[in-house]
C-alpha atoms as a printed R data frame, in Angstrom:
    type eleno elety resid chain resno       x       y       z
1   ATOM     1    CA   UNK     A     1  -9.022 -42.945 -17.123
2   ATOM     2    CA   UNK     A     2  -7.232 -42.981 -19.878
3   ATOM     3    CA   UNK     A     3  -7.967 -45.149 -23.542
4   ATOM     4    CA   UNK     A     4  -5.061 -47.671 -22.808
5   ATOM     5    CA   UNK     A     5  -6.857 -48.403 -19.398
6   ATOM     6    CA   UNK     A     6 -10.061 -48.918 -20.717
7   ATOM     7    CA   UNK     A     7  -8.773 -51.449 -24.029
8   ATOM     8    CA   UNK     A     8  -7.223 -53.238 -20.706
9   ATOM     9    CA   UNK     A     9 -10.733 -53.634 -18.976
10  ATOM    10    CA   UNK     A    10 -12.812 -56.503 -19.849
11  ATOM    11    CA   UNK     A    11 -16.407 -57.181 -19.903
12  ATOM    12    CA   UNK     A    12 -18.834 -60.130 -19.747
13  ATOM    13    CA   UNK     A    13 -22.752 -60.952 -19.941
14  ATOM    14    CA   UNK     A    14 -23.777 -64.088 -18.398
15  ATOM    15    CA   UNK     A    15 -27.108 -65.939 -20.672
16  ATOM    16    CA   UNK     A    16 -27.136 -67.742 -23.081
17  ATOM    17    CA   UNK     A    17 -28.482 -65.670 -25.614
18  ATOM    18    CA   UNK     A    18 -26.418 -63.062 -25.297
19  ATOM    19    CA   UNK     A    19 -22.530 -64.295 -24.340
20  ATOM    20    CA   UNK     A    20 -20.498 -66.068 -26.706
21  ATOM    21    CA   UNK     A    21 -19.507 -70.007 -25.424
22  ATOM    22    CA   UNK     A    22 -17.079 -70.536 -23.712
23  ATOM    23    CA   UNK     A    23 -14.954 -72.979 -24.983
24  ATOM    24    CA   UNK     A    24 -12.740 -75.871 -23.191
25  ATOM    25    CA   UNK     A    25  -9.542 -77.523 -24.449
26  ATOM    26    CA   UNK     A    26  -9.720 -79.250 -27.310
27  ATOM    27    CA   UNK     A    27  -7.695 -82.444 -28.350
28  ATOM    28    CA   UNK     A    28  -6.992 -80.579 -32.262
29  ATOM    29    CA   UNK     A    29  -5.284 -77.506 -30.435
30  ATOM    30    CA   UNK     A    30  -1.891 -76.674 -30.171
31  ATOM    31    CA   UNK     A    31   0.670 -77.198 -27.926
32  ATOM    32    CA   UNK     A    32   3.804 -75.429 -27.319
33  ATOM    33    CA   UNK     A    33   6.947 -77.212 -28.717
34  ATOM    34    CA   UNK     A    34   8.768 -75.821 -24.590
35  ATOM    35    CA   UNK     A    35   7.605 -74.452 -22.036
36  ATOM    36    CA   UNK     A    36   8.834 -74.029 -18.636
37  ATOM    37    CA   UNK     A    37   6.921 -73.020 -15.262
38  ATOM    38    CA   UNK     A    38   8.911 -72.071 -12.487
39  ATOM    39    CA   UNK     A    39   7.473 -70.647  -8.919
40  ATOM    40    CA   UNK     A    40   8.312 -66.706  -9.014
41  ATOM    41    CA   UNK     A    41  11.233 -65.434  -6.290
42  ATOM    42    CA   UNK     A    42  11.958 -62.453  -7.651
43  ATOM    43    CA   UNK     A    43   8.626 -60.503  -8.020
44  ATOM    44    CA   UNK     A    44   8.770 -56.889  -6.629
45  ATOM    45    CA   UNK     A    45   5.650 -55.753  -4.487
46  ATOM    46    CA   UNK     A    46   3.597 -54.620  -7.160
47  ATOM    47    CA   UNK     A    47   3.469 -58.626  -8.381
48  ATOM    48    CA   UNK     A    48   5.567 -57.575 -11.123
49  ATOM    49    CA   UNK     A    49   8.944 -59.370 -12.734
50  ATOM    50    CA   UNK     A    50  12.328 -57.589 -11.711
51  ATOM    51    CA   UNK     A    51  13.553 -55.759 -14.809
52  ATOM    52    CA   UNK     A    52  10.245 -56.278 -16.715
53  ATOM    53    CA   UNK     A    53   6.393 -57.442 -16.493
54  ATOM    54    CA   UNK     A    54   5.439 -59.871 -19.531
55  ATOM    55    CA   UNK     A    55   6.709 -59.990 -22.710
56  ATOM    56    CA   UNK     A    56   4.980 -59.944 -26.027
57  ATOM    57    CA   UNK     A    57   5.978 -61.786 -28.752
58  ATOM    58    CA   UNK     A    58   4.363 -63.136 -32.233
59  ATOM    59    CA   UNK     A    59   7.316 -66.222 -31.205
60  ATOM    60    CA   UNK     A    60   6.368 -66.883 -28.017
61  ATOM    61    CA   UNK     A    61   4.773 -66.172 -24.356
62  ATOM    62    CA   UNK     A    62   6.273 -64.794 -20.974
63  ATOM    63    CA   UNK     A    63   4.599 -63.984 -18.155
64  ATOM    64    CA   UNK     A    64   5.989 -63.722 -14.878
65  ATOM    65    CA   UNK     A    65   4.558 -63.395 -11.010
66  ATOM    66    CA   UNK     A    66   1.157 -64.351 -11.395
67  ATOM    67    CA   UNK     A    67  -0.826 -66.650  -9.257
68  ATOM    68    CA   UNK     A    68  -2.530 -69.990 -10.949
69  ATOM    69    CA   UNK     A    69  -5.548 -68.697 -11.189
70  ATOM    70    CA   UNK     A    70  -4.840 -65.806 -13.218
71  ATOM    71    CA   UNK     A    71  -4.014 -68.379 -15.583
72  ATOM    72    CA   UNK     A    72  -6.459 -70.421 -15.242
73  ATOM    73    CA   UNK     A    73  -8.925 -67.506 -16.135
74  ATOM    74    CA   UNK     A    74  -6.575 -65.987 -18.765
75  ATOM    75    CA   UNK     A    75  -6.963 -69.588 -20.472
76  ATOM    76    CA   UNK     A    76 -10.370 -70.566 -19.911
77  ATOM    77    CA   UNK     A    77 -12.516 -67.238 -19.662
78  ATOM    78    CA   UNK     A    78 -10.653 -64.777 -21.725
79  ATOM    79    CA   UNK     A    79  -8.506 -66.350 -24.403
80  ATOM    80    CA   UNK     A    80 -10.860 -69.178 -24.450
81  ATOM    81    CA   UNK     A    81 -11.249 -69.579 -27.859
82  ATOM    82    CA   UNK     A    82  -8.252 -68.397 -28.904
83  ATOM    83    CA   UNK     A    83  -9.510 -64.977 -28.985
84  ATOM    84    CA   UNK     A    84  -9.891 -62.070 -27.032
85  ATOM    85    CA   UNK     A    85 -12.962 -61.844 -24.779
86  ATOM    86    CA   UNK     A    86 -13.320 -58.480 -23.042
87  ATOM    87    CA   UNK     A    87 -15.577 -58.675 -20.082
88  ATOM    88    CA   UNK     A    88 -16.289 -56.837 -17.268
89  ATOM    89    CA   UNK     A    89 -17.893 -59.036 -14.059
90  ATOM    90    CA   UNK     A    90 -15.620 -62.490 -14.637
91  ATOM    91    CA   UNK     A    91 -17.040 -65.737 -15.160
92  ATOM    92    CA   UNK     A    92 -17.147 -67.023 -11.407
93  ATOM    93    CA   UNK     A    93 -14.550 -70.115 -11.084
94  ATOM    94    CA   UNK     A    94 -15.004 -71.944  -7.852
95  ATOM    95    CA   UNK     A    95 -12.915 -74.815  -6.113
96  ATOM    96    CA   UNK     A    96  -9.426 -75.653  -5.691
97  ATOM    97    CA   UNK     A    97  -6.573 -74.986  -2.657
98  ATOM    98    CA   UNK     A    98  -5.781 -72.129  -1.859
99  ATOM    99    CA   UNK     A    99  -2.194 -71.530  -2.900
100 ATOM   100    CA   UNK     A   100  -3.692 -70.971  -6.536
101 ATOM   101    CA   UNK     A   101  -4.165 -67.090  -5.245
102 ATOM   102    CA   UNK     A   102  -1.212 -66.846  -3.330
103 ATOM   103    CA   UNK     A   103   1.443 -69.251  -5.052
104 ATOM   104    CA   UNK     A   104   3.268 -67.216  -8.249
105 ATOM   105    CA   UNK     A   105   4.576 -68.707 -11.120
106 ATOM   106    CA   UNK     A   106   6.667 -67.758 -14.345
107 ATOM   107    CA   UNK     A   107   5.234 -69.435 -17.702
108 ATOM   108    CA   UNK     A   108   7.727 -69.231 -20.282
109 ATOM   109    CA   UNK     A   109   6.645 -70.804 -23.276
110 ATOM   110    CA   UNK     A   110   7.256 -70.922 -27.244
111 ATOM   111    CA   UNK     A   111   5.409 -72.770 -29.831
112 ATOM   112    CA   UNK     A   112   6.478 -74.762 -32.955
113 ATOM   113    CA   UNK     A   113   5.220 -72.568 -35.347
114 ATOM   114    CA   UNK     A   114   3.798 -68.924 -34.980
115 ATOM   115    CA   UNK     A   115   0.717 -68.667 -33.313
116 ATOM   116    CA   UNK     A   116  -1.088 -65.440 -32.270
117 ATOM   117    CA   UNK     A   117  -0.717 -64.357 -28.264
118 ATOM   118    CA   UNK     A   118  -4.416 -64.961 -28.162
119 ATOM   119    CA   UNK     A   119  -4.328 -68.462 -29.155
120 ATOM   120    CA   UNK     A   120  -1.374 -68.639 -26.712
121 ATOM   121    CA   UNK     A   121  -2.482 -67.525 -23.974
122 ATOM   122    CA   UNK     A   122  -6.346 -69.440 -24.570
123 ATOM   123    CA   UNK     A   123  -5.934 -73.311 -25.956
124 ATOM   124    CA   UNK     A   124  -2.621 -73.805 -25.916
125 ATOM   125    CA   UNK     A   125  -2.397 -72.133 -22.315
126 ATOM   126    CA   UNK     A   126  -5.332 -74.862 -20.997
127 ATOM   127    CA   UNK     A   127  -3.229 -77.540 -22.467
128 ATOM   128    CA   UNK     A   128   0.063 -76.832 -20.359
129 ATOM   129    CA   UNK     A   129  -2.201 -76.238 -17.194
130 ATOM   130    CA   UNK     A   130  -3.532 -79.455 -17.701
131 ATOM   131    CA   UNK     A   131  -0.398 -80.725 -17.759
132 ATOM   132    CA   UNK     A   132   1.974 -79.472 -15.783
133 ATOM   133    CA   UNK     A   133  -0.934 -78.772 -13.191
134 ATOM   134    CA   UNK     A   134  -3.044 -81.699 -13.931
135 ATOM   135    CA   UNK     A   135  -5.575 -79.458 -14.042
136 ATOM   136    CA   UNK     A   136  -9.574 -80.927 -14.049
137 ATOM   137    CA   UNK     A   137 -12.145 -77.896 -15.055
138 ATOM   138    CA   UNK     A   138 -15.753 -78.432 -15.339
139 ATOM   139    CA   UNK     A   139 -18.313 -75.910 -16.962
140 ATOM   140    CA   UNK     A   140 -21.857 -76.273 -15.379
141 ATOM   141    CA   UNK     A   141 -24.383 -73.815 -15.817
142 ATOM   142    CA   UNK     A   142 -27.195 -72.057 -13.080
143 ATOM   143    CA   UNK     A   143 -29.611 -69.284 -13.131
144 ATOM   144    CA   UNK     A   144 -28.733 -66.361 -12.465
145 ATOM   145    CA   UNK     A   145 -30.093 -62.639 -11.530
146 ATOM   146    CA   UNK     A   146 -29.265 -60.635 -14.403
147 ATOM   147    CA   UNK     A   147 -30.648 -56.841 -16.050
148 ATOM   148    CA   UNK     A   148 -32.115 -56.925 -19.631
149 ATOM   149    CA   UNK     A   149 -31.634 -54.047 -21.852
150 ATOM   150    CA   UNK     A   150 -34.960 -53.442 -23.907
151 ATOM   151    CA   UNK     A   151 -36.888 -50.371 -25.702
152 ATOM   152    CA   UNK     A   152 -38.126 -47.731 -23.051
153 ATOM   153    CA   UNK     A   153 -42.386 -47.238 -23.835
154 ATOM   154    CA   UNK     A   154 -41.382 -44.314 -26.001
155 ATOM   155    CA   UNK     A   155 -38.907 -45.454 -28.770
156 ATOM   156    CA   UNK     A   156 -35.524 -45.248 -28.614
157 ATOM   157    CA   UNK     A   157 -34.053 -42.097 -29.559
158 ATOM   158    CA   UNK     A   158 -30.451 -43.178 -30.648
159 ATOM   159    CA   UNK     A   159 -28.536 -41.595 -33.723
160 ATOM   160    CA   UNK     A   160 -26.342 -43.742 -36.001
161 ATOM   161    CA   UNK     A   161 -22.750 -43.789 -36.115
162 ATOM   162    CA   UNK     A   162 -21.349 -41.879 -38.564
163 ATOM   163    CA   UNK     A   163 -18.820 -43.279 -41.275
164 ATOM   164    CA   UNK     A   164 -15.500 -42.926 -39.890
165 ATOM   165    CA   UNK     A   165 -16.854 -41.887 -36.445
166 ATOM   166    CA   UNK     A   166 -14.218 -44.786 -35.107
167 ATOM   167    CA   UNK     A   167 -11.673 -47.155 -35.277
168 ATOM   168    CA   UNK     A   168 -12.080 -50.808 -34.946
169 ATOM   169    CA   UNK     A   169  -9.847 -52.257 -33.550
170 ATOM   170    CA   UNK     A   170  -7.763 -56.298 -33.700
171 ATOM   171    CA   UNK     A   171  -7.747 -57.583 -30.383
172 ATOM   172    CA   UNK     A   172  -6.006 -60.606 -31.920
173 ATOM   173    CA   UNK     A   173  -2.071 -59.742 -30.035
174 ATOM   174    CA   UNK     A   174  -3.759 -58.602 -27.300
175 ATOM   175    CA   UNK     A   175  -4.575 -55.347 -26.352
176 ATOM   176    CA   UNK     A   176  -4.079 -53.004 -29.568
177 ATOM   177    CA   UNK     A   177  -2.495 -49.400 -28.888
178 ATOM   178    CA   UNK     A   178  -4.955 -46.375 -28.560
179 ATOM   179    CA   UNK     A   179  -5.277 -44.929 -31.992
180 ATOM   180    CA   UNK     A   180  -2.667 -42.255 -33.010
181 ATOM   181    CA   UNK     A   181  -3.359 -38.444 -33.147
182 ATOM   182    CA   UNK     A   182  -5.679 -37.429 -36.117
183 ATOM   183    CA   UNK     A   183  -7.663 -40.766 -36.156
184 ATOM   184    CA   UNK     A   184 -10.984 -41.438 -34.634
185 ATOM   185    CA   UNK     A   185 -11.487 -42.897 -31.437
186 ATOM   186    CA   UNK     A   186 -11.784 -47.040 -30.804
187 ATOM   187    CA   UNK     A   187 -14.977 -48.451 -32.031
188 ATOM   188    CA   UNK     A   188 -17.620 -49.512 -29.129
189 ATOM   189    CA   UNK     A   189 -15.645 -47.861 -26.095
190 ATOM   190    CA   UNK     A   190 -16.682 -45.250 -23.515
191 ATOM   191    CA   UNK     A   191 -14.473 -42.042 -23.443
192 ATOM   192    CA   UNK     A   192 -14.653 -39.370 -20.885
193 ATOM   193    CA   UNK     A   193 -15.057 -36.051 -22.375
194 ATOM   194    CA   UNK     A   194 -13.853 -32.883 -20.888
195 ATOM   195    CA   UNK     A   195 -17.161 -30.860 -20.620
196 ATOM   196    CA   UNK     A   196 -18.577 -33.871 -18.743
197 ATOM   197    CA   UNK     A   197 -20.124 -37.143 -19.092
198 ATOM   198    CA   UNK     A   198 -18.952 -40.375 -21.903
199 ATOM   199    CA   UNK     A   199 -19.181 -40.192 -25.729
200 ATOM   200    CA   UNK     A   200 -19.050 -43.846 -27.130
201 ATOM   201    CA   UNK     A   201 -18.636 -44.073 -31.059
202 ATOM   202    CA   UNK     A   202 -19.976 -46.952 -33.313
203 ATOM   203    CA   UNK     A   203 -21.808 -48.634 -29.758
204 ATOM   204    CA   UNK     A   204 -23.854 -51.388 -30.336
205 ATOM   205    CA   UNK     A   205 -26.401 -52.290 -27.732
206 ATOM   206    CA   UNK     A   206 -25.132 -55.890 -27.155
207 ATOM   207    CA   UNK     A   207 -21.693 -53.388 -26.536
208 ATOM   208    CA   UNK     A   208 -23.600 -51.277 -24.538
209 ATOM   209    CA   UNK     A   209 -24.558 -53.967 -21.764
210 ATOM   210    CA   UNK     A   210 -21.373 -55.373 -22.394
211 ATOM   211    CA   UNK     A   211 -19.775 -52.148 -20.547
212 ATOM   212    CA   UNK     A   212 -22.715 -51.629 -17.939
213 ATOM   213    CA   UNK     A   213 -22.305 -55.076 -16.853
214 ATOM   214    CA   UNK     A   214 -18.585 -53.793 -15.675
215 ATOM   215    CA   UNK     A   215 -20.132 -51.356 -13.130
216 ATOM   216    CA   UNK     A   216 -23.408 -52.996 -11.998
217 ATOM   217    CA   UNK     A   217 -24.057 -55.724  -9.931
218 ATOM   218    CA   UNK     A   218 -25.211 -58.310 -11.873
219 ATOM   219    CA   UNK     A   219 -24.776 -58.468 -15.790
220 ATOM   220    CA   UNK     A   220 -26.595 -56.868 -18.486
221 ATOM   221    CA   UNK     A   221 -28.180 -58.706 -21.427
222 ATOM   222    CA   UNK     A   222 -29.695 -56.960 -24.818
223 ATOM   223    CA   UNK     A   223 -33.234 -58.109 -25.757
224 ATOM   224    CA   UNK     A   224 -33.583 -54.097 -27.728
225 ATOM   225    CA   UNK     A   225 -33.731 -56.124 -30.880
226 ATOM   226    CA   UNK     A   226 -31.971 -53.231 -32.533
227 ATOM   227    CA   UNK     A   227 -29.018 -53.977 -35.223
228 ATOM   228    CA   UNK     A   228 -26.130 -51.416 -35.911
229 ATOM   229    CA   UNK     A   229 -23.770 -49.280 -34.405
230 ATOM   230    CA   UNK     A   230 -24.585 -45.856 -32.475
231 ATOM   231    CA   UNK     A   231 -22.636 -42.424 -31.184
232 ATOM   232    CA   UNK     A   232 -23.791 -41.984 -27.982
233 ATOM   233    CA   UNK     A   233 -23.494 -39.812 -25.189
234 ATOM   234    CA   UNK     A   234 -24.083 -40.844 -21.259
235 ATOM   235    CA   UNK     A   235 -24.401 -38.124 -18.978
236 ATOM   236    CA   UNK     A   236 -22.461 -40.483 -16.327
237 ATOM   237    CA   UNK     A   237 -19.343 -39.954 -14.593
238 ATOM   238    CA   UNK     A   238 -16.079 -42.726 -14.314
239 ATOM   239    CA   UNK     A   239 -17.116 -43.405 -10.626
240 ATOM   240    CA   UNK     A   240 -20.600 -44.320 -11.885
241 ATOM   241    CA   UNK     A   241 -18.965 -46.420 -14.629
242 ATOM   242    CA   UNK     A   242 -16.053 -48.325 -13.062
243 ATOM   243    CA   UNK     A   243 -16.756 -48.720  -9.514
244 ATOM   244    CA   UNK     A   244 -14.923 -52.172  -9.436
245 ATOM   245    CA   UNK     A   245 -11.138 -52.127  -9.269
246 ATOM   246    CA   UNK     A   246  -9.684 -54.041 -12.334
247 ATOM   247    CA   UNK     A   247  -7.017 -56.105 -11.375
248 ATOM   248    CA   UNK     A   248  -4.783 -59.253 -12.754
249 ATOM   249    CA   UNK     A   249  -4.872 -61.934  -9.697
250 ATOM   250    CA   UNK     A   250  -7.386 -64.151 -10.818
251 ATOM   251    CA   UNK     A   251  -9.462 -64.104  -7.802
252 ATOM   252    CA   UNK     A   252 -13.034 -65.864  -7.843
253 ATOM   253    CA   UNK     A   253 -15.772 -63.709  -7.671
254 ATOM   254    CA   UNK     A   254 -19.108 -64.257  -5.114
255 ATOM   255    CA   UNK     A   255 -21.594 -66.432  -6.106
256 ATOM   256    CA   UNK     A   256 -23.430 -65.161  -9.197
257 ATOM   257    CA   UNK     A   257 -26.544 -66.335  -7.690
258 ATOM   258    CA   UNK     A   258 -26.459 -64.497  -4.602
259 ATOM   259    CA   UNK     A   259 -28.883 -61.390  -4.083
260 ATOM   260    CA   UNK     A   260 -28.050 -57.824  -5.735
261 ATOM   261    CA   UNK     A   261 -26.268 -55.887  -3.460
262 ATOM   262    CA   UNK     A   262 -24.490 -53.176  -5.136
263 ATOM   263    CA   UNK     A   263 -26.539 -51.181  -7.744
264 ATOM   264    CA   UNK     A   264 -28.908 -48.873  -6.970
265 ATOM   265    CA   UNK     A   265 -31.821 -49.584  -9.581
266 ATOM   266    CA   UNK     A   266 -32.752 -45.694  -9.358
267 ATOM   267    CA   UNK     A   267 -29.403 -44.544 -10.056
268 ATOM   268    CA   UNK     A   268 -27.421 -42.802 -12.752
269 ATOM   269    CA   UNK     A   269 -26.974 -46.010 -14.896
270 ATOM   270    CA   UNK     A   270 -30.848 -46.683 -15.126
271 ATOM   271    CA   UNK     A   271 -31.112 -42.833 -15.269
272 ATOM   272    CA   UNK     A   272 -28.965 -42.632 -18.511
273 ATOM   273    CA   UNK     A   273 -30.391 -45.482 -20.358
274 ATOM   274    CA   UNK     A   274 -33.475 -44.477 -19.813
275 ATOM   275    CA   UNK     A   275 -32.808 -40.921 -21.364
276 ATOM   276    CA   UNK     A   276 -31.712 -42.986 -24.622
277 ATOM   277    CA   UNK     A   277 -35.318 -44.359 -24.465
278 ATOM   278    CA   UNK     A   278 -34.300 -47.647 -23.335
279 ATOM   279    CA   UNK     A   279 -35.253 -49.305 -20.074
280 ATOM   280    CA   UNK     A   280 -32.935 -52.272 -17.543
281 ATOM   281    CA   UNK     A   281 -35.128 -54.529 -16.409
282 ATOM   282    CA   UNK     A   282 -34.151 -57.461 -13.283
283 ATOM   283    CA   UNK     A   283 -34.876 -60.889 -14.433
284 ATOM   284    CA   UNK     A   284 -33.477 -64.553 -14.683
285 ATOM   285    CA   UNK     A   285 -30.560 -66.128 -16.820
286 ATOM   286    CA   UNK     A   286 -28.924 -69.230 -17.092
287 ATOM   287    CA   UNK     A   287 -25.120 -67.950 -16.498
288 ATOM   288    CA   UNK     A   288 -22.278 -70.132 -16.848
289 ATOM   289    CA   UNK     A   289 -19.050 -71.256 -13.820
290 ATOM   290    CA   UNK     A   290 -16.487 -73.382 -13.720
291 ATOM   291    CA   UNK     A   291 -15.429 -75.476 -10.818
292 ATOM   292    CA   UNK     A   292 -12.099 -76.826 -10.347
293 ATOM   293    CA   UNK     A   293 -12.080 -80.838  -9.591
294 ATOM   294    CA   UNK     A   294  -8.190 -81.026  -9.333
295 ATOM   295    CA   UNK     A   295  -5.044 -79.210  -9.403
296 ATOM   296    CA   UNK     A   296  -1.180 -80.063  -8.425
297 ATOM   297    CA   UNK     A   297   1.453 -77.853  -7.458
298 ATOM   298    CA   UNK     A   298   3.742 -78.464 -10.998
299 ATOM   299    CA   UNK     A   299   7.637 -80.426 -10.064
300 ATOM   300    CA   UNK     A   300  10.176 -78.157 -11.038
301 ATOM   301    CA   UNK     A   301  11.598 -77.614 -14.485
């Protein structure tokens, strides 16, 4: 897996204490000055857009072949603040008919004044959906099995990033390019190095359990109480890391309250933190959803 792939992932951690809010449509955001939405004819199998996929632009937003709720998560989940929020296991969003996952649509849309792709794609995004769709989200919040990260019984035994050991990176545009030859590797993101196993460079722990809750099966939240960034090395495989397929069509996941099915509590995950004299731990959360109370197919433009 290459760096590009993994600044595409995403990851979340459900509690309160731990995720950021997630934020709904506001009545100060902006709107675009046009936009047009238009069901897709011309997609090619992949769920692409003949001749191109989506076009970035500091003047505007195109995206083409993607089923309502893509957009609906791209607006509310991951852009919802008008930044970007990578995250692993998405925020569950339940309700609605179901030609939101099979119905695709083409958003074309430009503002009046230059606005960044994340604030595009977030606020101003809701704010069409709501309109052309007549889209009605609402938030509610339940507990939630989740893993907490905290110190193992004998100390952690993590070194400190070293200055210049990475490169931060401006997820402002969207997904920034991998750093060019010569410079350090992205800040906070797993690498898989040739003699085996991940390095990650300048990790924090909230970072850390922001990338284990992409491969286990529930999500991870940091009660370590320990500040600061980290090079660290795992002594886990990809398949151990990114067992989940990452894909773009939006579709809800199972009920984040359900049992834990899919990690094994013995395996290489909880083997590898606990060599960094750390410990995961099962417990309760509240976690956050959104239901959908109403949604139109849009007349045609």
């Amino acid at each position: 897996m290459t760096i590009r792939m993994l600044l595409t992932l995403g990851f979340f951690v459900a509690g309160a204490g731990n995720a950021p809010p997630i934020l709904a449509q506001t009545a100060a955001a902006p709107k675009f000055e046009v936009a047009s939405v238009k069901r897709s004819t011309d997609c090619d199998t992949g769920g692409g857009r003949k001749g191109g996929g989506a076009i970035l632009s500091p003047g505007g937003l195109s995206l083409a072949c993607r089923p309502l709720m893509a957009f609906i998560r791209m607006a509310y989940v991951d852009y919802a603040d008008g930044k970007e929020r990578r995250q692993g296991r998405p925020l569950p969003i339940e309700g609605g008919p179901a030609w939101i996952n099979s119905d695709l649509y083409t958003i074309d849309a430009k503002p009046a004044g230059g606005e960044t792709q994340a604030m595009m794609r977030g606020p101003m995004m809701q704010a069409l959906l709501e309109d052309r769709f007549k889209l009605k989200m609402r938030r509610e919040t339940r507990e939630v099995l989740v893993y907490v990260l905290t110190v193992g019984k004998g100390g952690p035994k993590l070194q400190a990033a070293k200055a210049g050991s990475c490169t931060a990176m401006d997820f402002t545009n969207g997904p920034p390019p991998a750093p060019g030859p010569g410079q350090p590797p992205p800040c906070g993101f797993f690498r898989f190095v040739s003699n085996g196993g991940i390095d990650t460079s300048g990790q924090t722990m909230a970072g850390l359990c922001m990338q284990f809750s992409a491969a286990l099966d529930r999500d991870v939240i940091d009660r370590t109480g320990i500040a600061g960034g980290f090079d660290i090395h795992l002594d886990l495989s990809q398949a151990d890391l990114f067992p989940f397929a990452s894909t773009d069509n939006g579709a809800a996941p199972s009920d984040p309250a359900a049992a834990a099915v899919a990690a094994d509590p013995a395996g290489a995950i909880f083997a590898a933190v606990k060599r960094l004299g750390l410990q995961l731990e099962s417990a309760k959360a509240p976690g956050e959803y959104f239901a959908i109370d109403r949604v139109e197919r849009p007349s045609e433009n």
